[in-house]
N, C-alpha and C positions, 0 to 999 in steps of 0.2 A: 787349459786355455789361459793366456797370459793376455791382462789390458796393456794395450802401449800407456805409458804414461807422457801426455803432453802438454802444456800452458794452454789454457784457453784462452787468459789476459796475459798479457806479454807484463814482468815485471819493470818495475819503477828505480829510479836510482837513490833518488829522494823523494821521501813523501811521505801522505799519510794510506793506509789502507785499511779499509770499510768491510770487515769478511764479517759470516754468516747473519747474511740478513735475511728476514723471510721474503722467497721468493715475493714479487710484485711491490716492495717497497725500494729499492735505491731512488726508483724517479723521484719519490715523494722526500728521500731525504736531501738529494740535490736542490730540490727547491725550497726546502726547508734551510739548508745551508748556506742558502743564495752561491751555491759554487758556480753556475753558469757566471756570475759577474767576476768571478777570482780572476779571470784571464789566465789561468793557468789548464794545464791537458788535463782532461777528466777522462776518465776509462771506465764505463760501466759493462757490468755484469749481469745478465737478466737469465732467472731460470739453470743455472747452474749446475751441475751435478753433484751432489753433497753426500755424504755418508752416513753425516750426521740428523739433515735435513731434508732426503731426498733432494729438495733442490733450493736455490739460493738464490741471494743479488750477493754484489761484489761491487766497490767502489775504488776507486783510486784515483788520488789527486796530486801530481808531480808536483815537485816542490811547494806544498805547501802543507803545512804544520797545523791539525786540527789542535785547538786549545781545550782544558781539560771539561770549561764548562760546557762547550759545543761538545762534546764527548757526551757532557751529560744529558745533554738536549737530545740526542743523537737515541738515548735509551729510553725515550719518550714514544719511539715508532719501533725500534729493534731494542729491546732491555736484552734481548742475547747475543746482540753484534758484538763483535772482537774489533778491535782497534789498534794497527799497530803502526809504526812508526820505521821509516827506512833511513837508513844513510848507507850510501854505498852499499848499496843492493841487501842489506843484512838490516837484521830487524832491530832497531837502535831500544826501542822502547814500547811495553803495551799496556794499554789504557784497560782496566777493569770499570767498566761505569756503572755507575750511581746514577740511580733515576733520581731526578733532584725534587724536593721535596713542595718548590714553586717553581710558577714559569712566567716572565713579566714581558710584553710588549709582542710577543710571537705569535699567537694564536689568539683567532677573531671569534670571538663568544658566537655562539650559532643560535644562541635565543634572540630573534629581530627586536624584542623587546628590551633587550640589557641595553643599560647607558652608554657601555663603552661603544656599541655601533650607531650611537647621537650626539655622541659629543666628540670633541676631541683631546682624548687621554688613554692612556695607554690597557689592555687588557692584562689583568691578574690574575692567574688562575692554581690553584694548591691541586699540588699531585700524588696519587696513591694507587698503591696496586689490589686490584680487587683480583684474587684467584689468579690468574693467568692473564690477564686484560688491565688496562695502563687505565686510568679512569681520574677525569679532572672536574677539579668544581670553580668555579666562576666565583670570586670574590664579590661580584658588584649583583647580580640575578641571582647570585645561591644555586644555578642550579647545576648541576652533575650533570659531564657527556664521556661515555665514554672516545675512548681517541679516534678510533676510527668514524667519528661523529663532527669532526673539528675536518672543516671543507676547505678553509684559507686561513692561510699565514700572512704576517706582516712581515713585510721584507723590505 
């Protein structure tokens, strides 16, 4: 018994492309990337069939050029997402990301008590991987969340 093989996402000419993310995150990283404002065609993938992953999300965004620190951002939700780069339908370039080791102005401290959600100035937060789980700590409360703990972005 032979699978057809078909596109589930129709390919891109130019762009970037967002593979193996775990299933249930593209939405979080589109908003995280503020791509709905890019004005550019966004193609998302939900729940995918993977091989590797059982199942996936999938991103793609026509003509437009993820930069390598958004790359890095990028491996703060998916640290195993693949990141590739199109020109004329062929994979120009891929990004290996690095989870970066800070993150300044993106993510809104989830302790109601830290300064940054009373004043106004930017949140800082140092990043590291504990086991298998992306885990940040708050420059200004000290205190550690892990990511799936962080509710809102600054966009």
């Amino acid at each position: 018994m032979t699978q057809d093989k078909k596109l589930l996402v129709s390919a891109i000419k130019n762009g970037t492309v967002i593979d193996h993310i775990n299933a249930g995150q593209a939405l979080k990283i589109i908003r995280f990337l503020n791509l709905a404002a890019q004005n550019k065609l966004v193609t998302v993938g939900l729940n995918l069939p993977s091989k590797l992953m059982k199942t996936k999300d999938l991103i793609k965004v026509e003509d437009w050029e993820i930069s390598l620190e958004e790359a890095n951002q990028v491996a703060l939700i998916a640290p195993q997402a693949t990141i590739n780069i199109i020109k004329q339908y062929q994979m120009f370039k891929k990004f290996a990301l690095k989870l970066p080791e800070k993150i300044e102005h993106l993510l809104v401290c989830p302790n109601p008590k830290c300064i940054t959600n009373h004043e106004p100035m930017d949140s800082f937060f140092y990043v590291k991987m504990r086991g298998q789980k992306v885990e940040v700590s708050c420059k200004y409360c000290e205190k550690q969340f892990a990511l799936d703990e962080i509710k809102d972005y600054k966009i």
